[in-house]
C-alpha positions as CSV (number, residue, x, y, z in Angstrom):
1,X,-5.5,35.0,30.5
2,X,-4.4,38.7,31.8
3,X,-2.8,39.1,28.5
4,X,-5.5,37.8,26.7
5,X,-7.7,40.4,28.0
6,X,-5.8,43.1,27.7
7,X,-5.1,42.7,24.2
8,X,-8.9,41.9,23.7
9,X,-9.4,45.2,25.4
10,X,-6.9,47.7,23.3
11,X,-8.1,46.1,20.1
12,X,-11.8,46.3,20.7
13,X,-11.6,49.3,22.3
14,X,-9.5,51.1,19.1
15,X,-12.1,49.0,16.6
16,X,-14.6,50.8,19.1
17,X,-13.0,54.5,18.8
18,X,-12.5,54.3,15.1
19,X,-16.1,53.1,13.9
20,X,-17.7,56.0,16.7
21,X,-15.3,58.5,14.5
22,X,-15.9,57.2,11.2
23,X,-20.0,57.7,12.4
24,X,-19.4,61.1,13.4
25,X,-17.4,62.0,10.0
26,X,-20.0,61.1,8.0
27,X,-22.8,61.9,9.7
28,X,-21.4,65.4,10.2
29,X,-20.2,65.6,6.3
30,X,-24.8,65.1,6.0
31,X,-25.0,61.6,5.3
32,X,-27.5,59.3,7.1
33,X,-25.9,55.7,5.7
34,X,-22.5,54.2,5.3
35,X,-21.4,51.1,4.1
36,X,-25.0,50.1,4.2
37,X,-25.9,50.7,7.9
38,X,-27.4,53.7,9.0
39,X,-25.1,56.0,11.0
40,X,-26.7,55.5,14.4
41,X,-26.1,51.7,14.2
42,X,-22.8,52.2,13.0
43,X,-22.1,54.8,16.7
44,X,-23.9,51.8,18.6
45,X,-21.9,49.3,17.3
46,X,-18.6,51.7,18.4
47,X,-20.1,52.4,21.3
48,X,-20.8,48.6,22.7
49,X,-17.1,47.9,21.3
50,X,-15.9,50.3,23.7
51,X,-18.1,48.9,26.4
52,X,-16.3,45.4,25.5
53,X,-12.9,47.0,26.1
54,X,-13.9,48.5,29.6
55,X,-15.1,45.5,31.0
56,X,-12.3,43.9,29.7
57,X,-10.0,46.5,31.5
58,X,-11.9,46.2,34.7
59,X,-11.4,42.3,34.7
60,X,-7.8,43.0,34.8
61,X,-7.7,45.8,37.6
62,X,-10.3,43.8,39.9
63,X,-8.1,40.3,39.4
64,X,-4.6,42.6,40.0
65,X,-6.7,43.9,43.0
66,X,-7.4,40.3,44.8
67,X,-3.5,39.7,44.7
């Protein structure tokens, strides 16, 4: 399950890091839509997948903890 989560973690939280940046890009290059989404649901979206990553991390470091 530790693996599991830490893999869930990296992957979400790079899925997370690259849609934030790919927001940002565009938005900054003027445009207010990509890939049919407006940009500030595209940074939400990267932002809650990063969210998903750090809980993810913390689930690890509090169950290492309780060893």
């Amino acid at each position: 399950m530790e693996i599991l989560l830490l893999w869930a973690g990296r992957l979400t939280g790079l899925a997370g890091g690259l849609l934030c940046g790919w927001a940002a890009l565009t938005r900054l290059s003027g445009s207010f839509f990509a890939g049919g989404f407006q940009i500030g649901t595209l940074l939400l979206a990267g932002m809650a997948a990063m969210l998903v990553a750090c809980v993810c991390f913390l689930t690890i470091l509090t169950s290492r903890s309780r060893r």
